[in-house]
Each structure stands twice: as structure tokens, then as C-alpha cells.
C-alpha positions in Angstrom: 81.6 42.9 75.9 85.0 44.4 74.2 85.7 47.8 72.7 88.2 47.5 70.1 91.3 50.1 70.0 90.6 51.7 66.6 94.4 52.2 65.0 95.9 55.7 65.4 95.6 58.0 62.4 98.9 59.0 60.3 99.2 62.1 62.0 99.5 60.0 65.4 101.7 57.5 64.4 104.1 60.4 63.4 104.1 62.1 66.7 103.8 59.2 68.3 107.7 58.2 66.4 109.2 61.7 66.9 108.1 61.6 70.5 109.5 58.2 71.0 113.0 58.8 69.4 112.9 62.1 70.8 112.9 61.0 74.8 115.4 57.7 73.4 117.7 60.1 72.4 117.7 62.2 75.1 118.1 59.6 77.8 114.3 58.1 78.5 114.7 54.9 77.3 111.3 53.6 78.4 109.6 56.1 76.0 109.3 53.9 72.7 110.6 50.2 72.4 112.0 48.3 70.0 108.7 46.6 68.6 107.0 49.8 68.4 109.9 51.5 67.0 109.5 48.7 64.0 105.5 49.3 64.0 105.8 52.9 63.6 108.3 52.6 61.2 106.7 50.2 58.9 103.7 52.6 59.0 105.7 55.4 57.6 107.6 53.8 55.2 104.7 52.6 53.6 103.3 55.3 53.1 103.7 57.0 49.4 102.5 60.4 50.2 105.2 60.7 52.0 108.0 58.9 50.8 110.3 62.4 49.8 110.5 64.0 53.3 111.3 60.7 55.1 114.4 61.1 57.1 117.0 58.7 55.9 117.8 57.4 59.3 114.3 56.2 59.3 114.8 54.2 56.0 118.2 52.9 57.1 118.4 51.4 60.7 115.7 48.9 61.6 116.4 49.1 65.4 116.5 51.2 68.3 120.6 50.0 69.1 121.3 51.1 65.2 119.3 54.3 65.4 121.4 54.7 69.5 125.0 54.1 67.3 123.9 57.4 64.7 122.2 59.9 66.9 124.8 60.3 69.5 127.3 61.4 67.0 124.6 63.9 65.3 125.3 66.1 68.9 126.6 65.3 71.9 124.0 67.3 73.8 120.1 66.4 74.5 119.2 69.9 72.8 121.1 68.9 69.8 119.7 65.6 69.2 116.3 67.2 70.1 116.6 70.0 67.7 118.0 68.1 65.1 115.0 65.5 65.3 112.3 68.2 65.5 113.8 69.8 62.0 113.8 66.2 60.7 110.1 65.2 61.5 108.4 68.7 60.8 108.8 68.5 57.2 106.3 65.2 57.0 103.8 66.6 59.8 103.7 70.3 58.1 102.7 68.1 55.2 100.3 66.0 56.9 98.6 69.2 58.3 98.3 71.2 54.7 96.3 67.6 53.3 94.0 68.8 56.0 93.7 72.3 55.7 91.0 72.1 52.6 88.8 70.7 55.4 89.5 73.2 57.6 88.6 75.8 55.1 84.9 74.0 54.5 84.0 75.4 58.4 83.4 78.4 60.3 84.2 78.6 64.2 81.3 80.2 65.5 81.5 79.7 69.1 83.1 77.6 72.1 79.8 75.9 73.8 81.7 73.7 76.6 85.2 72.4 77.4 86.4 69.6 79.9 89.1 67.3 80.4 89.2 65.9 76.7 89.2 68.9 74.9 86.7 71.5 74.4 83.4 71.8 72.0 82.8 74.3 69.2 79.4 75.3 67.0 81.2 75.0 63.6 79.0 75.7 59.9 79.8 74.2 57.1 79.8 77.0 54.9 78.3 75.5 52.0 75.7 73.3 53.8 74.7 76.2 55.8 74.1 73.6 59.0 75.7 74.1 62.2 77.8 71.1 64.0 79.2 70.0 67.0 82.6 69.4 66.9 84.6 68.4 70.4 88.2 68.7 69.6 90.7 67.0 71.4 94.1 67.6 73.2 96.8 64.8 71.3 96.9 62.5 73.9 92.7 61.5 73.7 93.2 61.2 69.6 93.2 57.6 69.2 89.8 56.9 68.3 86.9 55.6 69.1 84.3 53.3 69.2 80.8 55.5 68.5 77.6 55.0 67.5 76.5 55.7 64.8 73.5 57.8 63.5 71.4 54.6 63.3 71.3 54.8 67.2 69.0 55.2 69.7 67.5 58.6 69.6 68.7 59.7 72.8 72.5 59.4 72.2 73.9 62.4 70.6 74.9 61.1 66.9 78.4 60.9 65.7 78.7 61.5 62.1 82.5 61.0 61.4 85.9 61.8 62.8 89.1 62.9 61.2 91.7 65.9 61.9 90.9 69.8 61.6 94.5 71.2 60.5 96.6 68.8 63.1 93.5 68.8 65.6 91.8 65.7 66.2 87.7 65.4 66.4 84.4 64.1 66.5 81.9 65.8 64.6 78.3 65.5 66.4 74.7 66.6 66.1 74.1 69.7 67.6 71.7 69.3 70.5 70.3 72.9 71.3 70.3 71.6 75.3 71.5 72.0 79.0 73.3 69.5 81.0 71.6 67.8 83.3 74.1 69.8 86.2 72.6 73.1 84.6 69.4 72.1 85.0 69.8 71.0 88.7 71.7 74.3 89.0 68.3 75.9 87.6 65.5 74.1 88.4 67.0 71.8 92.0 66.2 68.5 92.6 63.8 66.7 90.1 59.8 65.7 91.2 59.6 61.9 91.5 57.6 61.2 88.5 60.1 63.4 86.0 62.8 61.4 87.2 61.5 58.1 86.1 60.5 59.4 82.5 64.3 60.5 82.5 65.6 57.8 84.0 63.3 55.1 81.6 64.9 57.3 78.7 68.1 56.8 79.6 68.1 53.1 80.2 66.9 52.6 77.2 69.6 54.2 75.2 72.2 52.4 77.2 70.5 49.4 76.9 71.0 50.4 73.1 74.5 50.7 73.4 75.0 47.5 75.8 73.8 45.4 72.8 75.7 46.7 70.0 78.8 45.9 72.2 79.6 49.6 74.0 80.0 50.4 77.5 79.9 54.4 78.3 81.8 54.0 82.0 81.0 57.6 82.5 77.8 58.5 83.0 77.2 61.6 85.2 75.1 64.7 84.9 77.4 66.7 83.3 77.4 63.8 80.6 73.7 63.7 80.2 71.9 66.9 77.9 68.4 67.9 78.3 66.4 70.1 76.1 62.9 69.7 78.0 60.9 66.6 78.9 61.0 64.1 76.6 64.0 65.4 74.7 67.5 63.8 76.0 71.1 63.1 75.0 73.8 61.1 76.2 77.0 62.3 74.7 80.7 61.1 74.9 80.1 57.6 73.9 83.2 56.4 72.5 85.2 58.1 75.4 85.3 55.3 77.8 88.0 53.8 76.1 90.2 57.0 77.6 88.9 56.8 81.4 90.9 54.0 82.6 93.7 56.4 82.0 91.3 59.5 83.8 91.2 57.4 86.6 94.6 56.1 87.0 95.8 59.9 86.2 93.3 61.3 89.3 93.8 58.2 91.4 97.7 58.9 91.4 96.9 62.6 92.3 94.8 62.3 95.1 94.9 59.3 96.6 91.6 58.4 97.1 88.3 60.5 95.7 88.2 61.9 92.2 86.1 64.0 90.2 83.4 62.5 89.0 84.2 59.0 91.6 80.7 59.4 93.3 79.2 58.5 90.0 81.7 56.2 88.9 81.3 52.1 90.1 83.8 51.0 93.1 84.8 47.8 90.5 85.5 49.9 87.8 87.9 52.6 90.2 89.6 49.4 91.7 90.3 48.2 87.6 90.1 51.0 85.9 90.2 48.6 82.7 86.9 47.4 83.3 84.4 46.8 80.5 81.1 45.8 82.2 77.9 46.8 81.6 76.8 46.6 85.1 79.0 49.5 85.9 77.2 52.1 83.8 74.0 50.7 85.8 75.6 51.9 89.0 76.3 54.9 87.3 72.4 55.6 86.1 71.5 54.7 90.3 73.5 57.2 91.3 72.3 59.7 88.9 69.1 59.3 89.8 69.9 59.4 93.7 71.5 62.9 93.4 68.5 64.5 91.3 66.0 63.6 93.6 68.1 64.4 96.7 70.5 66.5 95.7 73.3 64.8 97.3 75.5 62.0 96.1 74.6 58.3 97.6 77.1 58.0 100.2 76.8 57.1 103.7 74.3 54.9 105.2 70.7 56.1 104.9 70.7 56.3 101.3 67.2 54.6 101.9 65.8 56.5 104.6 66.6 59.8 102.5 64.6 58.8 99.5 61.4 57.1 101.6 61.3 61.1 102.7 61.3 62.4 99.3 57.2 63.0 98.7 55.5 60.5 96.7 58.7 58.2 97.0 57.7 54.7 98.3 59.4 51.4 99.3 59.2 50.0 95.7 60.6 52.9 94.1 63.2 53.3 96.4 64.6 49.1 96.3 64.8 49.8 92.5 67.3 52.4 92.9 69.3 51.5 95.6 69.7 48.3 93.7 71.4 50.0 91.1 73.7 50.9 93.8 74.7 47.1 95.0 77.5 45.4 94.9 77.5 43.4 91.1 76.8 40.6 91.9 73.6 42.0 93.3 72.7 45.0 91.2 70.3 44.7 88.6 72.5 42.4 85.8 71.5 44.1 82.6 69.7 47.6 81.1 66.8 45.3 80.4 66.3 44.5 84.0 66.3 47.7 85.2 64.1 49.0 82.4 61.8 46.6 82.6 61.1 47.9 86.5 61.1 51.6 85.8 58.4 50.1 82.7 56.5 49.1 85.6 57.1 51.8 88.3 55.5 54.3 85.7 52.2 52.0 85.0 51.6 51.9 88.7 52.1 55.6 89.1 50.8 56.7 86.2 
């Protein structure tokens, strides 16, 4: 199953230019290369909105060499040549962030409710609806946008209802679910009785399952991604995101060598290749999940299986379904149906 790269916005495409030519011409030469120079260029000269302010280099030299040949005479020094670009560009993003300011104007900020690696997330009103939103704002870098589901999906993913830019901030506007995280609960309430965890775990499968057939692949799935309001009433949020964790993993990977926030959660397959789009990797994902809030401890080591036969009420049959989920691919369960249709049938034998 493939996510598609949505194309960057205007804004994007502008910083994306100005960042380029800025490292060129100030000695990176692996920042922005000739065919992307071209792309970004043809994007901005086709645009009439803003066809005044654009810099006349721009319209004039068609390749990095020709664009080489007139910045180092603008200054010989990289402040110069950076200075002199900054004043050049600002002009047609100052622009591009007034077009959005009307929208800005439509919302009140009425509180921060979380933040994270991709941005943070604010309650915002729309002043003339009177109804409050979700909106998770990102840092530049995370803009490029996204493949979500939309509001005609499965009741248990968190709805998306558009994206766009607040002033020159990018977002996702989302329903506001009036819930915890399923790490705040834990935090609350500790480890989970057997027979709420399969209800939880059923509801989940079945809103990836959801998302496996109309072609989408979450790749993190972890408690802190997972909102509860009480039983019965779930949320998966940050569909959409996945797109970005190759880069996540790459980033912490580099860092630390080896573990990474959020690794014990995240499939071995998809941490070797971080560009890995398969669903069986959010099924690992949901195993481990469901190992740490019934034992309260990530599935490591080897007596996953003796730890959850002493769980009360656990048994052998309950137990082989998760630590399937925690195979190797080839033998974990092979789709959201699969799994689903065994918790369907753990719960009519307990139940």
C-alpha cells in the first residue's frame, strides 16, 4: 500500500527556494540542485499573485551555474549574499502570510492542550461558529502534507477536516476529542483488567483495519498516540504523520545509536527501513500496546509469555494472540482482519 507525497504549499516552495539559494551561496552546495532549483522556480514564476515582487534574478537565470556567475559579485562575503537574499525573498513571503491573515482573524487561541516532536496542539474557536477545534500546528520542516482521513472515517480516528496555513504556520485542523491519552490513563488508573483491554484493543483494530483498506499505514502507534474518553469512546490521532517518521527515526537513530523514543512500540523492520509502508508493522505496534497495558512493561526480553499467563484471568489462547502480534512478519498475524477476527472471538468466549 503507498502513501502519496501531497505537493508542498506556496508558502513551502518559497522557503524551500530561499533556503536553497541561501546555503548555495554561501558555500553548501548540496543544499538545492539544479532540477529542484528549475522545479521551484517554475512554481513561482507561475504564479500571478505574485508576479510584482519576484526577484529579477529569479526571472532571468534558469540555472544554478548562472545564478553562481551573479551572486558572488552582489558581495563577496556569505553575510552579504545572505542578507541580500533574505531582503529579496521577504517581500513575496510577507505577502503570502497577509493572504492568510483573514483566516487567522476567524479564530481564537484559547489554550495549548499538548505538544511533541511535530509541533504542539491548541483549542482554537471559530468566532463566528462558536465551536471549538483542534488544531496541531507544525514546526516548517513537518509542513508538507498529508495523507488523512477524512471525516467519513471510522469513528475511532480523530477526524481531520482540512489543512492550510495560520499566518505562515502550517496545520491540521481536527475534532476536538474531550479525552486522555492512553499514557495518562496508565499514569491514573495502572495496568488495564484483561477484559477492558480486548474491548480496547477490538476497537482499535478496527479503525486500523479502516485505514489499512483505504490505502494508509499509521507506523506510530503508541500510547501516547491513542486518546481515551471512557470505555467505549476511543481516538487514534496523527494519521497522516507516518509519512514524517522515517525521517524521526533516521534523526534518533543517528543520535543514539541504538534505542529511540518510542522504539519499543515501533516494528524491528520498520527501524531497519525506516521507509517502510507495511501494514503488518502497525500490527506489531497494536501487540505491543496491548503487552505494556496489561503488564506495565514493554515486551522485551524472553518471558513475554510467562509474564502474561500470570496476569489473572489471562490464559494460553489469549496470550498466543498477542505475542503473535509481536513475531517476526512473516509470522505475525498478516492483516487487521486477522487479528480482529481473533480478538471477535476471544470476547465471545469470555464474554
Amino acid at each position: 500500500m503507498k502513501n502519496e507525497k501531497s505537493e508542498p504549499t506556496l508558502f513551502e516552495s518559497l522557503e524551500l527556494l530561499k533556503e536553497g539559494l541561501v546555503s548555495y551561496a554561501t558555500g553548501n552546495t548540496a543544499g538545492i540542485d539544479n532540477e529542484e532549483y528549475r522545479r521551484l522556480r517554475k512554481i513561482l514564476l507561475s504564479t500571478e499573485q505574485l508576479s510584482n515582487n519576484i526577484p529579477e534574478f529569479i526571472k532571468r537565470y534558469r540555472s544554478l551555474d548562472e545564478f553562481w556567475g551573479y551572486i558572488k559579485d552582489i558581495s563577496s562575503s556569505y553575510a552579504g549574499r545572505r542578507q541580500y537574499l533574505g531582503e529579496a525573498f521577504n517581500p513575496l513571503l510577507d505577502e503570502l502570510e497577509t493572504d492568510n491573515a483573514a483566516m487567522t482573524n476567524d479564530y481564537l487561541e484559547i489554550e495549548v492542550i499538548g505538544s511533541g516532536g511535530f509541533g504542539e496542539v491548541k483549542r482554537m474557536k471559530h468566532n463566528l461558529l462558536g465551536m471549538d477545534f483542534a488544531f496541531k500546528f507544525f514546526s516548517p520542516i513537518f509542513s508538507r502534507s498529508t495523507d488523512s482521513i477524512s471525516t467519513k472515517s471510522s469513528k475511532s480516528i480523530i477526524k481531520v477536516y482540512d489543512v492550510g496555513l495560520l499566518g505562515n504556520k502550517p496545520f491540521i485542523r481536527m475534532e476536538l476529542f474531550e479525552g486522555k491519552s492512553l499514557n495518562q490513563v496508565m499514569k491514573d488508573h495502572g495496568r488495564f483488567p484483561l477484559n477492558r483491554s480486548i474491548d480496547l484493543m477490538s476497537e482499535l483494530a478496527d479503525s486500523l483495519r479502516y485505514a489499512h483498506e483505504v490505502g494508509i499505514v499509521h507506523r506510530d502507534i503508541r500510547p501516547s498516540n491513542i486518546m481515551v474518553a471512557r470505555p467505549g469512546k476511543v481516538r487514534v490521532i496523527d494519521f497522516g504523520l507516518g509519512i514524517y517518521l522515517e525521517n524521526e527515526l533516521n534523526s534518533r537513530l543517528t543520535k543514539t545509536g541504538h534505542n529511540i523514543a518510542g522504539g519499543h512500540f515501533t516494528a524491528p523492520e520498520l527501524i531497519s527501513n525506516p521507509k517502510l509502508i507495511d501494514p503488518r508493522t502497525d500490527i506489531y505496534s497494536l501487540g505491543a500496546v496491548w503487552y505494556i497495558i496489561l503488564t506495565g512493561s514493554v515486551p522485551a526480553g524472553r518471558k513475554l509469555k510467562e509474564i502474561l499467563l500470570s496476569i489473572e484471568g489471562m490464559n494460553e489462547d489469549i496470550a498466543e494472540v498477542i505475542l503473535k502480534c509481536l513475531e517476526d512478519p512473516e509470522e505475525r498475524y498478516q492483516s487487521m482482519n486477522e487479528l480482529l477476527s481473533d480478538l471477535i472471538e476471544l470476547k465471545s468466549d469470555l464474554f
